[in-house]
C-alpha positions in Angstrom: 0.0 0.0 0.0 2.9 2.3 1.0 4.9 1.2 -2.5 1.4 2.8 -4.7 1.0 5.7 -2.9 5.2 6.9 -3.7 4.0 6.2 -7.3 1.6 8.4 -7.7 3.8 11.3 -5.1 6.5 11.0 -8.1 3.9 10.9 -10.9 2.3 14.5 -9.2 5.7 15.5 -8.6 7.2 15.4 -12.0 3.9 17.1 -14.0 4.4 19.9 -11.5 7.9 20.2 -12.4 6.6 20.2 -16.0 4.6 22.7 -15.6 7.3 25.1 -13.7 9.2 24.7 -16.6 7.4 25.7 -19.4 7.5 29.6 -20.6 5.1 32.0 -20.0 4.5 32.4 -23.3 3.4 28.7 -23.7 0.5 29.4 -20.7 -0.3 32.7 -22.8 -1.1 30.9 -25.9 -3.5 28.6 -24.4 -5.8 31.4 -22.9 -8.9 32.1 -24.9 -9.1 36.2 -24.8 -5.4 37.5 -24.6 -3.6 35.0 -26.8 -5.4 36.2 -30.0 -3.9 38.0 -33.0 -4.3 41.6 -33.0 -6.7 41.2 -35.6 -9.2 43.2 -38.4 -11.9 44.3 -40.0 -13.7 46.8 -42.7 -16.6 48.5 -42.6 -17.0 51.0 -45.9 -18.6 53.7 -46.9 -17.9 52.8 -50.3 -17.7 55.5 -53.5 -20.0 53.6 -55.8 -22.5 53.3 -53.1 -24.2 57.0 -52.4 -23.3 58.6 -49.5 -25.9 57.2 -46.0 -26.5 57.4 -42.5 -23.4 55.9 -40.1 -26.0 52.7 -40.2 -25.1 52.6 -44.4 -21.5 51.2 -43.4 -20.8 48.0 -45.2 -18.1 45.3 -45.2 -15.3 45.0 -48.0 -16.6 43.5 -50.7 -14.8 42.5 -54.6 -13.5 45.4 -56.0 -12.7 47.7 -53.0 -8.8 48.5 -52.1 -6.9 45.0 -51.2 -4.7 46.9 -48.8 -4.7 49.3 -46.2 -2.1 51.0 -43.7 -2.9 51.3 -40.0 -1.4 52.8 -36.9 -1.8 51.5 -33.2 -0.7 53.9 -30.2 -1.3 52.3 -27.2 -1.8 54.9 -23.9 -1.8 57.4 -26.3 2.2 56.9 -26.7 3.1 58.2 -30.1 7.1 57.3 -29.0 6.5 53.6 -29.7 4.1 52.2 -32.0 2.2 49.1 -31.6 1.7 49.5 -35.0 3.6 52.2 -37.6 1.8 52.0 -41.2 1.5 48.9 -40.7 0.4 47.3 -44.6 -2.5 44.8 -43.8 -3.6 43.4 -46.8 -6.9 41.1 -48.0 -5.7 37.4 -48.0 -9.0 34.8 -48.9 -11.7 36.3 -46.6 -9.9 38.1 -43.7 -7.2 41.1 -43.7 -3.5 39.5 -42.4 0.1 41.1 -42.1 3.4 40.2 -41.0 4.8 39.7 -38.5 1.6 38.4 -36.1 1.8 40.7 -33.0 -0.7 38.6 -29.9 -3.2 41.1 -27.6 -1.1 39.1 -24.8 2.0 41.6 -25.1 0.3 44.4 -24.4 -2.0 43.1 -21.2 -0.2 45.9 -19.2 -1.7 48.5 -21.9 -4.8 50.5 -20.1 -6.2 51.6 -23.9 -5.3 51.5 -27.3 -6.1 53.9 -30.5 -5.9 52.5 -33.6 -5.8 55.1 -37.2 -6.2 53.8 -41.1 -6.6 54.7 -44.3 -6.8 52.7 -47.8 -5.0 51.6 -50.4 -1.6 51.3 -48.4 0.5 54.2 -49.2 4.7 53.9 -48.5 6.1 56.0 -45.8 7.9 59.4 -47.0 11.2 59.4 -46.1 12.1 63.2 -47.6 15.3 64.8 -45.9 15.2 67.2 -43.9 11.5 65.1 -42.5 10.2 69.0 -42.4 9.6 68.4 -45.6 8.1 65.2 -46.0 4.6 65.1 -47.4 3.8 61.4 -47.5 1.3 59.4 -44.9 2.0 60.4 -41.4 0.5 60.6 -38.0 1.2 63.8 -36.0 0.0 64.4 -32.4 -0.5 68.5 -30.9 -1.9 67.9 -27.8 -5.3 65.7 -27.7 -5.5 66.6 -31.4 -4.2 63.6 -33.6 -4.2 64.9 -37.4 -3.4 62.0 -40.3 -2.5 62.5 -43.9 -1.9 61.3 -47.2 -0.6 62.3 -50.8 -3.3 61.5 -53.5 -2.6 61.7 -57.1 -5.1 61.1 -60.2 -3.2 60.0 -63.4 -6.2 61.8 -65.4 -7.4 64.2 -62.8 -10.2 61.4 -62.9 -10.8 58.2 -61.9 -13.1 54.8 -62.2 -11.0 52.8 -60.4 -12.9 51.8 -57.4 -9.7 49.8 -56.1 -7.7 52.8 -55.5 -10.0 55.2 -54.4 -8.4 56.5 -51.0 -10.3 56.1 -47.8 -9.6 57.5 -44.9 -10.9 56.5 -40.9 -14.3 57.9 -39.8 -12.7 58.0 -36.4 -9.8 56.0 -34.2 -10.8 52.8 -33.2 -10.7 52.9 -29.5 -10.2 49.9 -27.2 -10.1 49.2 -23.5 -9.2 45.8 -23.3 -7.1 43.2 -25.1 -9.0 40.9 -27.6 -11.0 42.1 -29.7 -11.5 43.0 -33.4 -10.4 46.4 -34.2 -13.3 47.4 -37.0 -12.4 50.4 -39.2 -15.7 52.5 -40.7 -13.3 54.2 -43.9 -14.8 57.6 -45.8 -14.0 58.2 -49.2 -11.8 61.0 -49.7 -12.9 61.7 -53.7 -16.4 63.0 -55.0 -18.3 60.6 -57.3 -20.2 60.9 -60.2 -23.0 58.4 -61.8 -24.4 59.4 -64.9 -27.7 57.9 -66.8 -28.8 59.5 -70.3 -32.9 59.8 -69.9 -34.8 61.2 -73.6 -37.2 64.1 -73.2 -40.7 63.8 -73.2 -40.6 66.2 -76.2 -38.8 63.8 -78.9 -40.8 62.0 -81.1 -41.6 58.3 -81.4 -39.9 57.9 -84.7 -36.1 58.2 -83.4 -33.6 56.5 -81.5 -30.1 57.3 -80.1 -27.2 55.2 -79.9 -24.9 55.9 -77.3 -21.2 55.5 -78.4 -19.0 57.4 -76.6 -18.9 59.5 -73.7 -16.1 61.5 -72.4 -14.6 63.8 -69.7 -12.3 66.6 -71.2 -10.5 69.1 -69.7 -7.9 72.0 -70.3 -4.8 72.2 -69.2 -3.6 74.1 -65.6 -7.1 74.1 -64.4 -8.5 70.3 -63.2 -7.0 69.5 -60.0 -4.9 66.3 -60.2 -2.7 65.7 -57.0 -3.0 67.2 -53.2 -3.1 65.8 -49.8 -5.6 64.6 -47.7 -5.6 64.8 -43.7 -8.2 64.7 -41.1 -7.7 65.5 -37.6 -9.4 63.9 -34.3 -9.5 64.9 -31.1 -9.6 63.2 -28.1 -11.7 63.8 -25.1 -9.5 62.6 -22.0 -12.0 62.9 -19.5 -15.0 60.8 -21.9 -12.6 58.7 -23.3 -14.3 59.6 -26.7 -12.9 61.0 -29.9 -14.4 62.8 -32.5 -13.3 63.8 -36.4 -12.9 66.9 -38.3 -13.6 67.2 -41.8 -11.6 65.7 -44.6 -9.3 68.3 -45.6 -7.6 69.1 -49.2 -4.1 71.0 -49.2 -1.3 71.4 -51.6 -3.7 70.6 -54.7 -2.0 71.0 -58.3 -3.9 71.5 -61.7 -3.1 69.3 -64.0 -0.6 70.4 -66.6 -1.4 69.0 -70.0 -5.4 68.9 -71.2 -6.9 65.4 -70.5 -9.6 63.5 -72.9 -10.6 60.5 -70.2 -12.9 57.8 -71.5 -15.6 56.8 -69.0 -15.4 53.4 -69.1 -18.3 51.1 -70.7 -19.7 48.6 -68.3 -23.1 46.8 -69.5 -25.7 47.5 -67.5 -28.0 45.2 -68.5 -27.4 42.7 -66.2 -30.4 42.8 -63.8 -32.6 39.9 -63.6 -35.9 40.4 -66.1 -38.6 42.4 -64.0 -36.6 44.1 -61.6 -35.8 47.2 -63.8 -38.1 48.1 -66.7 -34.7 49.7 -68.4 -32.7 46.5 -68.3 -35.4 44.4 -69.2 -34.7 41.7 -72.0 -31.0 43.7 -72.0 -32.9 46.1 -75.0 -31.0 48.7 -73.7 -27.1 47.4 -73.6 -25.3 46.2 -76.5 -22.5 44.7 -74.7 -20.6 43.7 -78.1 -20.0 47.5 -79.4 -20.3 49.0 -76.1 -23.3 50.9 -77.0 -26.5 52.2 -75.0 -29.8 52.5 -77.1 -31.7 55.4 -75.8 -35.4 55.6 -77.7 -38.9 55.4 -77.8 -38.7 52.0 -80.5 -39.5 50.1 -77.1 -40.9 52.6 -74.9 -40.9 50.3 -72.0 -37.4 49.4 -71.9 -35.0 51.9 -73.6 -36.3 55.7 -72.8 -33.5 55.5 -70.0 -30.1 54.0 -68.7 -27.1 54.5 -66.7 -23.6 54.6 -68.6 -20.5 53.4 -67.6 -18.6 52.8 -64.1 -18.7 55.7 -61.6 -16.3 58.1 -61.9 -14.5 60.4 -59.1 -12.3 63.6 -58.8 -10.6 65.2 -55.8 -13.4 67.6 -54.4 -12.6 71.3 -56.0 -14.3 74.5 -57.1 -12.1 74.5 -60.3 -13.4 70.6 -61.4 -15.4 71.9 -64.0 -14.7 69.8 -67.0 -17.2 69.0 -70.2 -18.7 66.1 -70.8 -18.5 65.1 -74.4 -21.0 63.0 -75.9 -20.6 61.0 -79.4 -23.9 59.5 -80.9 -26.1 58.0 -83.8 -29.9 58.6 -84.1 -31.5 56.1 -85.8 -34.8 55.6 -87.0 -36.9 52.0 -86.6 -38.1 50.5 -89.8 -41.4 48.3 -90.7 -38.8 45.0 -90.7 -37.5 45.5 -87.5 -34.1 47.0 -89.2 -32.5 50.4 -88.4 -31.6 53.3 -90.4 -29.0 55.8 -89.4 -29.9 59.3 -90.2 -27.5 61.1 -88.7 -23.8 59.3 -87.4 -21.0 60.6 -84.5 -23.0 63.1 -83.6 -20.7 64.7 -80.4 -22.3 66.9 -78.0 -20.4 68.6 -75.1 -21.7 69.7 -71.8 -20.1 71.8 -69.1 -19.9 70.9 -66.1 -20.5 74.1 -63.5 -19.8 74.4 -59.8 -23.4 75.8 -59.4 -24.9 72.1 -60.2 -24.0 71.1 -56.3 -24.8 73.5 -54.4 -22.3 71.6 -51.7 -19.6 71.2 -54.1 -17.0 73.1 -52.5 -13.0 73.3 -51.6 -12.6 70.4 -49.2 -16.7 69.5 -49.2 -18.6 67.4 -50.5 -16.4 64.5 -49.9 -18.1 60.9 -49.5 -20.6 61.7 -52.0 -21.8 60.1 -55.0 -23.6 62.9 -57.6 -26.0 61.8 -60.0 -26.0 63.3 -63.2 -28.8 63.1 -65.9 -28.4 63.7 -69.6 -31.7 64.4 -71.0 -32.1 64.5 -74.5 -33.9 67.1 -76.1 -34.5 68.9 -79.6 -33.6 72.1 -80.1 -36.4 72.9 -82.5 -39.6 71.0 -82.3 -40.7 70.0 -85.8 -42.7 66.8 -86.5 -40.3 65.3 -88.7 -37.0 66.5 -87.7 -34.4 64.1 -89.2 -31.7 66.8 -89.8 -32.5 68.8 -86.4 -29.6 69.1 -84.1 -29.8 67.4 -80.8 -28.3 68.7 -77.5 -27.7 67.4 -73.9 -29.0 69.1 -71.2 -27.0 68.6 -67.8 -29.6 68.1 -65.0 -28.6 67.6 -61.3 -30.5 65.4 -58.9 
């Protein structure tokens, strides 16, 4: 009886020694809260999606920047970073980066901030650093301001992938373990156009949409600037709150620009759910052409052309849309005859269409434009008349 019980004394004995041996890092690992990778997520308000209420955030979805930087102070320490634009990029269906750093390291931490913006944008490293203007955070007091370069090839762009975001506000955390969710704002202003014909045209004609671009002089469409936005904390609420998105250092671009709105078929709804798209009457998707008439009433007096398209947010973004068309007349056989061929019609654009369209405003929002097609004399058979666009602002 004596012999069993030294047994199990030695058994007991040598798993406590075990345990006295292992690291702390091996006990940290197997906790459920602290262990876990400091990790992410995205909520968006996106620039193809018009601008909502705080509740109209969204998650990343295809087609949004794949990358974004972030920053991490933790007790408000901007001397050592627990993150220092820091890429994080999209990897299957989370966001990942290298190397892991584990909400155990930082247990002694009483609050972290966490900054973003997206796509990732490299560090500036300018000599003397007074003179750097690349991504930074900056801290005066409570006041944490962080900015950006952003330049448009074209002083346009459709590409929603790298559209710069920027944080609605810091993320702000009291304890280790959880998900740190950034809500991004768009920095640009977006446009959306659809061509709609005027009641006043006759049945007999149609209009082929061909073309449609966004022209521009030299020295006056803004191009390139920075972006910053400062938050400031409340120490005593524990609370932050955002300024506005601001523009700064903005350059015209120097040589005229002709950019092509890209074609994207539009007639991709399912049958019934928009009159427009229905039976894809509207959308050749072969040509890349849009057929705006009255030959099917029902399906083609309207449609929207092309992929959004955005600009950095200025007074002097005041370019002219530049329209190239056919009309065409139905016959008895189902056949068309072009009566008159590349037509092009310009419109200018004019800061007075958006009545919120201002230096540094206006940001996070999507602007629909109309086109509305409409004779300029009224005759009943008016095959040689001229046709013009007229701009209309919703």
């Amino acid at each position: 009886m004596k012999k069993r019980y030294n047994i199990q004394y030695l058994l007991a004995l040598m798993f406590t020694l075990a345990l006295v041996g292992c690291s702390n890092d091996d006990f940290l690992t197997t906790q459920s809260d602290e262990a876990k990778v400091v990790s992410f997520s995205i909520g968006t308000d996106m620039p193809q999606v018009v601008s909502k209420a705080r509740d109209g955030y969204r998650d990343w979805k295809a087609g949004d920047p794949t990358s974004f930087g972030a920053y991490g102070i933790y007790n408000r320490n901007m001397t050592t970073k627990l993150f220092d634009n820091q890429e994080v990029t999209r990897s299957d269906s989370k966001w990942t980066y290298t190397p892991l750093k584990y909400w155990a390291d930082y247990t002694w931490c009483e609050t972290f901030d966490f900054f973003g913006y997206m796509p990732k944008m490299a560090d500036d490293t300018s000599v003397p650093p007074a003179a750097r203007n690349g991504v930074k955070l900056e801290k005066d007091g409570n006041e944490y301001t962080l900015s950006f370069p952003v330049t448009l090839d074209d002083a346009v762009t459709s590409d929603v992938a790298t559209v710069p975001l920027i944080c609605h506000a810091p993320v702000h955390k009291t304890k280790v373990g959880e998900t740190i969710n950034f809500e991004m704002d768009q920095v640009l202003t977006g446009f959306s156009l659809e061509f709609q014909l005027g009641t006043e045209m006759s049945d007999l004609r149609d209009f082929l949409i061909k073309e449609v671009k966004i022209t521009g002089a030299a020295d006056v469409l803004p191009y390139k600037g920075l972006v910053s936005r400062t938050y400031t904390y409340d120490p005593s609420a524990g609370t932050w709150t955002a300024g506005n998105v601001t523009w700064s250092n903005i350059e015209k671009k120097g040589s005229a620009i002709d950019y092509t709105v890209p074609y994207v078929n539009n007639g991709s709804a399912e049958k019934g759910t928009a009159v427009m798209y229905k039976d894809n009457d509207t959308y050749n998707s072969g040509n890349g052409t849009m057929r705006i008439g009255y030959t099917n009433r029902e399906v083609t007096t309207k449609g929207k052309w092309g992929a959004d398209f955005f600009a950095i947010p200025s007074k002097d973004f005041k370019p002219i849309i530049s329209v190239k068309y056919d009309v065409q007349v139905k016959n008895e056989d189902g056949t068309y005859t072009t009566t008159r061929e590349n037509i092009t019609n310009t419109i200018q654009f004019s800061e007075s269409f958006f009545t919120n369209y201002t230096e540094g405003g206006a940001v996070g929002k999507l602007n629909k434009i109309t086109v509305q097609i409409k004779p300029v004399y009224l005759y009943v058979l008016a095959d040689a008349d001229q046709r013009i666009g007229y701009l209309l602002v919703e």
